[in-house]
PASEDREN-368112 format. One line per 5 residues: number of its first residue (from 0); their letters; for each residue x, y, z of C-alpha. Coordinates in nm, 2 decimals. Layout:
// residues N
NUM	A	X:Y:Z  ...
This chain:
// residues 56
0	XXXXX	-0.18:-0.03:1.93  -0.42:-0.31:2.02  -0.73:-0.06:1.87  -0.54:-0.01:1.60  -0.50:-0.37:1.45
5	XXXXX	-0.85:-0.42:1.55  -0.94:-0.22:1.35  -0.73:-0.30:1.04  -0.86:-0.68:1.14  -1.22:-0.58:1.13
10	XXXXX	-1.14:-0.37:0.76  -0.98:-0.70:0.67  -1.31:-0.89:0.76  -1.53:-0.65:0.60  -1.36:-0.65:0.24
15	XXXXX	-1.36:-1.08:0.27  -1.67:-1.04:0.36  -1.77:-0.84:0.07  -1.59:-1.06:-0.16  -1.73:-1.35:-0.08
20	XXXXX	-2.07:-1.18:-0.10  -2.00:-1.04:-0.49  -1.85:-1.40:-0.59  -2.21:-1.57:-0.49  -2.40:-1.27:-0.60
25	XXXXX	-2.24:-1.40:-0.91  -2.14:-1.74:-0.93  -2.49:-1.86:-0.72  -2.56:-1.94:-0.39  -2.46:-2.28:-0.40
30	XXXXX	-2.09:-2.12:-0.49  -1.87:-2.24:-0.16  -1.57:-2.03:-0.13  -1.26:-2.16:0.09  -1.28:-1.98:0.41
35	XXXXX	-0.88:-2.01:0.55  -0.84:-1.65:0.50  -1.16:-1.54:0.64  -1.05:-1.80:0.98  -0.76:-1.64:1.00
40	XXXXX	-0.88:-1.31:1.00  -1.13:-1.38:1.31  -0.90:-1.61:1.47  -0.68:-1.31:1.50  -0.93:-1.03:1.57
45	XXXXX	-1.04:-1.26:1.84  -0.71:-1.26:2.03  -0.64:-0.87:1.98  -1.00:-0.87:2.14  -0.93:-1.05:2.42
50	XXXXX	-0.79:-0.87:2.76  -0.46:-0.98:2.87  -0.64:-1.16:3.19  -0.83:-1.37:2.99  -0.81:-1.74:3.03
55	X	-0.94:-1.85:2.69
């Protein structure tokens, strides 16, 4: 189960960070997008990641 929502996790990443890529690609590079969505994403993949014996 674990590879299997790290993997959805890591599709998630990907298509933010595609999206994030086509808005400056269109807006400029100086176009900040919020980044809650894209924190949550990693903060997630990070603890399916992690092995149950990890202290962090």
């Amino acid at each position: 189960m674990g590879d299997r929502i790290a993997a959805d996790l890591e599709r998630e990443h990907a298509m933010l960070t595609s999206v994030r890529n086509r808005l400056r690609a269109s807006e400029g590079e100086d176009f900040r997008t919020p980044t809650t969505a894209l924190d949550q994403v990693l903060d997630e993949l990070n603890s399916v990641e992690r092995s149950p014996g990890d202290p962090r």
